[in-house]
N, C-alpha and C positions, 0 to 999 in steps of 0.2 A: 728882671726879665725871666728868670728859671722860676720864680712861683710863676707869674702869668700864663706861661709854657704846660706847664703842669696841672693848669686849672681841668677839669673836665670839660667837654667839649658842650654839652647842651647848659652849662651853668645859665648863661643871657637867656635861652627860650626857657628854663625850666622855670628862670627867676619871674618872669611874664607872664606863664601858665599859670606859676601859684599866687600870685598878687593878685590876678584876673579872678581865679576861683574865693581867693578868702573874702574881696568884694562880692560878689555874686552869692554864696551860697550865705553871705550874712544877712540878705534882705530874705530868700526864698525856705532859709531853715525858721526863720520867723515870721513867716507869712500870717497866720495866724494870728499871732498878735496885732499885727498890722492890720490886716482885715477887722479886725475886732474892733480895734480903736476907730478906723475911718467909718466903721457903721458897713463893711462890703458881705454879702451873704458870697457862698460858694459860683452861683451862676453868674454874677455881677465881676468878682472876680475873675473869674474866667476871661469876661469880655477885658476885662482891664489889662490882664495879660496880654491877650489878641494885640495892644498895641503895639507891645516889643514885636510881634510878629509883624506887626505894618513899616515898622521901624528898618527891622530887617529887610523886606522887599524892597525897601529904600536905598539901602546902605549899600547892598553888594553892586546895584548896575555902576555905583561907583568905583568902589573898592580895588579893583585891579590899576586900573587908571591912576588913582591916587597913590597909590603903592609904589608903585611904576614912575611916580612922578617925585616925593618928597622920600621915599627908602622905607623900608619895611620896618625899622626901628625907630625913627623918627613917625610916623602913622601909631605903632602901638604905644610907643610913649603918649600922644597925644590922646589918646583913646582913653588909656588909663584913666588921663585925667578926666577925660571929661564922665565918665564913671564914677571915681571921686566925688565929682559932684551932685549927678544924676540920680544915683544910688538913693543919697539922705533926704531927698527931692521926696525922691517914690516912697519912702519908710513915715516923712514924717504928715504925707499930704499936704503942704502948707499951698501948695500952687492953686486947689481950687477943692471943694468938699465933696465927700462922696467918691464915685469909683474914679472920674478925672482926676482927682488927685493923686492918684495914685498911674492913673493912663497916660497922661500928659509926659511925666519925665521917664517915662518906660518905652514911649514911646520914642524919644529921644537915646535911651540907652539902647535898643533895639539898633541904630543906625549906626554908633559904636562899635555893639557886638559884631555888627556883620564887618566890618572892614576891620577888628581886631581881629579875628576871624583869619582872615585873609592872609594878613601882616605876621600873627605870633607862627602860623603851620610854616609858609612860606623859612622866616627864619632858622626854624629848626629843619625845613628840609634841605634849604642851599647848606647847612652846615653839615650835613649826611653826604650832599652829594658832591661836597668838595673835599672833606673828608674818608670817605669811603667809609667809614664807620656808623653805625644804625645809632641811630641816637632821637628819632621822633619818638616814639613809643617811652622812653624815659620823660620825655619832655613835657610828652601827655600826662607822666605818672605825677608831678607835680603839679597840673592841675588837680587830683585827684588828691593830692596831699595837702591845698589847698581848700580841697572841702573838708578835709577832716577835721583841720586846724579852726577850720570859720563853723563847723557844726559843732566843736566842743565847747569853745568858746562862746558861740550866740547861747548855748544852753546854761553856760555860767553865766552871761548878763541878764538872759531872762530871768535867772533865780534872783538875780542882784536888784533886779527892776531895771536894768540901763536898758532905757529903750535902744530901738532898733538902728535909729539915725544918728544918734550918737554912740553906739558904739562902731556905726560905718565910718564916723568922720573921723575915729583914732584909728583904728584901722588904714585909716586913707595916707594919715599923716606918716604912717610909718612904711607907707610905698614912697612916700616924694622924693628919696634919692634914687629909686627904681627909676621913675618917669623923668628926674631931671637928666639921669645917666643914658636914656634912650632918646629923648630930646636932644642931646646936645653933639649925637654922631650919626652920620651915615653908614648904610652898611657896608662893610667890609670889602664885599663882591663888587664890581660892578653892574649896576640895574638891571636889566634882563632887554632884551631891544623887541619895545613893543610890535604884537603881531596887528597886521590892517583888518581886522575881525570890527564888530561892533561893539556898541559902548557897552552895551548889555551880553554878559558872558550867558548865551543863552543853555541851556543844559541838552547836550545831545544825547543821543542812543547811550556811548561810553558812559556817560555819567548817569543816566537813568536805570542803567545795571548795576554803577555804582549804589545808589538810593536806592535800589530792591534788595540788596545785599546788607545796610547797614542801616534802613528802617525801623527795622523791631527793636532795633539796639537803641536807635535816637528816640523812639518813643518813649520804651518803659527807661532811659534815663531823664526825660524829660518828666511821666509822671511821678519817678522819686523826687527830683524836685521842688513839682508845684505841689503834689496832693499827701505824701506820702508821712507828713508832720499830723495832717490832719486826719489820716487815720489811723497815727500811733495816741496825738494827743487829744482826739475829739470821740474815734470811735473804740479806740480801746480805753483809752483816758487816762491813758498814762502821764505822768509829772514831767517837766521839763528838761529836767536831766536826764531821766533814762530816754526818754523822748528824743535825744540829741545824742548821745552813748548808743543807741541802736543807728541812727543816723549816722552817725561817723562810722558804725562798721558797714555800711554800705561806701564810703569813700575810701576806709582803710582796705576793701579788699580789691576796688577800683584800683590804690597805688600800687597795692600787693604782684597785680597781675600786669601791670605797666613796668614795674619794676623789673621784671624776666621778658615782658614783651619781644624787646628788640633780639633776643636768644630765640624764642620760639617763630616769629619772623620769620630768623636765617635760619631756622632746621625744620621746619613744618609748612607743609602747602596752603596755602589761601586757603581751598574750598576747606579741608582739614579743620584749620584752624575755626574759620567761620561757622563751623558744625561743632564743635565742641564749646564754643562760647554760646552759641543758642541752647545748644542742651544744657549749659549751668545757670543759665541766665531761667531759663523755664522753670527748672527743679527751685531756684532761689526764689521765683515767684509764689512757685505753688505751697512751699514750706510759710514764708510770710503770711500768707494766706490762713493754713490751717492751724499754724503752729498754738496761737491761742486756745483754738476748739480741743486742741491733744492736750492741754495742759504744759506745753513746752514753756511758753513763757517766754522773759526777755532771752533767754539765751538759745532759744530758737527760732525769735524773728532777728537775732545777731547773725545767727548763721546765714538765716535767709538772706535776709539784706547786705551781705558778706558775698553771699555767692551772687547774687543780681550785680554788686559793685565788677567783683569778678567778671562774669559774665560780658559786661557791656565795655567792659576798660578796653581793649583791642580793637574796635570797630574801627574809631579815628584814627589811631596810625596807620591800623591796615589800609584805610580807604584813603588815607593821605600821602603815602607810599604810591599806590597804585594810581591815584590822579597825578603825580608829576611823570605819569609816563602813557599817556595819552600820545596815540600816533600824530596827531597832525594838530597840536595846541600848544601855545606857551605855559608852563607850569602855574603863572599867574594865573590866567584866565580860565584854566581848568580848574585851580581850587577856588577861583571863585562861583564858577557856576556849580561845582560840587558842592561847596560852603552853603549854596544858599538852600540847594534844596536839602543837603543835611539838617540845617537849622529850623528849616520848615517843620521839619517832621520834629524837632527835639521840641520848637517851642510854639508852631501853631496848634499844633494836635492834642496836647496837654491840657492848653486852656480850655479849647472847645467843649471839654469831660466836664465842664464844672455844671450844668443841667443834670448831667448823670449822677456826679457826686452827690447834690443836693436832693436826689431825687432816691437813690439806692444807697448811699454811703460812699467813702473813701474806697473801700474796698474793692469795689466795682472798677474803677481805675485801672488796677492792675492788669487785670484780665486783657483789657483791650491790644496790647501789644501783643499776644500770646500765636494769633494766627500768622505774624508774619513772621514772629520767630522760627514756627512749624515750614513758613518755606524756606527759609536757609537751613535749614536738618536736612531737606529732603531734595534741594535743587541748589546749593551752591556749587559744585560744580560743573553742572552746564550754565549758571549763568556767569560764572567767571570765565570759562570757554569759548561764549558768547562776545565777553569783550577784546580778547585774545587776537579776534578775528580778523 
């Protein structure tokens, strides 16, 4: 009873966050290879992507509902798995040739994402607010530490030759006590008593201040993601391990700033806050960028992608904090209609670059987040004010 007692309080979401990430970021740090093998050019890609994004519009009009109905830990267990599965689906294209093979179970993982989504923020926020203790922003840090571990790692299998889908499916194996453990309990709390709203958590005014405030953030970590392999190892052409080594230090500095998150939370104002992550998130961009051209080398597109990781780690707590306190909504239904247009912007917007990619380089990518960053430098405090209202 006195270890359990003494456990840390986001151990279960954090353990969720990073299981979620070292799946996910083991298909998207080897995109490339995957693309290669299935015969997919950069714009084809793209569109294949778009499917998790059709996925997601799918997923969230349920996602509260179903939350609300089977427990937020029972949903992300199930989630997990069916990610487990979907994942090696999408890596190895065996469902059908060319980009559907690749679209078909992405698109199915898309419908996942969006009600994992829902399920992992939710848990980690009922245990903040029953707790009184900050503890999302750590929670987030483990997903974040999950990238790091799935980027070092894919860059040692690439060197090894272990394709991509199987090294998902050991991977997988070594979440199934995660998912049988979240499978086999409800949550803690009592369910939350659904509000009479409709099925579809439609996104109002509050949350579309929300999404103008944490856009630039969901974009450029969405093009680290999709693009950002293929402009380390296509247009700089670098080798697979430093290739994955500059990759991890954009999740290492992601955990880095989740890890003190929930401290600068509770002593730093929102617009504050949201202005000083756009300006290192910019300066991270703009060094990755040049850092080649100066002669800096890998250990100035480390920095860079250090400071981008940095940069964008705070958005999700901050805006997942902020949606459980919506005047006139259930917490469920607010982060889901938050969820979906945050994920919008992380995962539709990315893929639609890939005409651009193919057409200017990886590089180019970057850039596109850059202007909405420049509105939270210069108006996140009236639009946080705005929501205040």
């Amino acid at each position: 009873m006195t270890t359990r007692l003494t456990l840390p309080l986001f151990t279960l979401p954090a353990s969720i966050f990073f299981a979620n990430a070292l799946l996910y970021v083991t298909l998207f740090s080897r995109l490339p290879e995957v693309s290669a093998a299935q015969g997919i050019g950069p714009s084809a890609l793209g569109l294949a992507l778009l499917a998790q994004t059709a996925g997601t519009l799918l997923g969230f009009p349920v996602a509260a509902r179903l939350v609300e109905r089977l427990g937020a830990r029972r949903v992300a267990g199930a989630m997990l798995l069916a990610a487990l599965v979907l994942l090696p689906l999408a890596a190895s294209g065996v469902m059908a040739p060319g980009p559907m093979g690749l679209a078909l179970p992405l698109f199915g993982y898309g419908i996942a994402m969006a009600i994992m989504e829902v399920a992992k923020n939710l848990i980690a926020a009922r245990i903040e607010e029953h707790s009184g203790r900050k503890v999302i922003s750590r929670s987030h840090g483990f997903w974040s530490a999950g990238l790091f571990v799935g980027a070092l790692l894919g860059g040692r299998a690439a060197d090894a030759a272990l394709s991509p889908n199987h090294q998902i499916l050991l991977l997988g194996v070594a979440c199934l006590p995660l998912i049988a453990l979240l499978l086999r309990h409800r949550d803690a709390a009592a369910p939350p008593v659904p509000d009479p709203g409709p099925r579809f958590a439609r996104p109002d005014a509050f949350v579309l201040c929300l999404l103008l405030l944490v856009a630039g953030f969901s974009v450029t970590e969405g093009v680290v993601y999709d693009w950002s392999m293929f402009y380390l190892r296509n247009t700089l052409e670098l080798d697979a391990v430093m290739a994955a080594r500059i990759y991890a230090a954009f999740t290492l500095g992601m955990f880095a700033a989740r890890m003190i998150g929930d401290r600068l939370r509770a002593r730093v104002s929102v617009p504050l806050l949201l202005r000083s992550m756009a300006i290192i998130c910019l300066a991270g961009l703009l060094l990755s960028l040049v850092a080649p051209g100066l002669g800096l080398g890998a250990l100035g597109l480390g920095v860079g992608f250090a400071m981008i990781g940095g940069g964008v780690a705070l958005a999700a707590p901050v805006a997942t904090s902020l949606a459980m306190n919506h005047p006139t909504r259930s917490p469920t239904r607010t982060m889901a209609a938050y969820s979906l247009v945050s994920l919008l912007a992380l995962f539709a917007v990315p893929p639609m670059l890939g005409t651009l990619v193919e057409t200017q380089g990886a590089a180019s990518a970057f850039t596109v987040a850059m202007p909405l960053l420049a509105v939270v430098v210069l108006f996140a405090g009236p639009i946080t004010a705005r929501m205040m209202r």
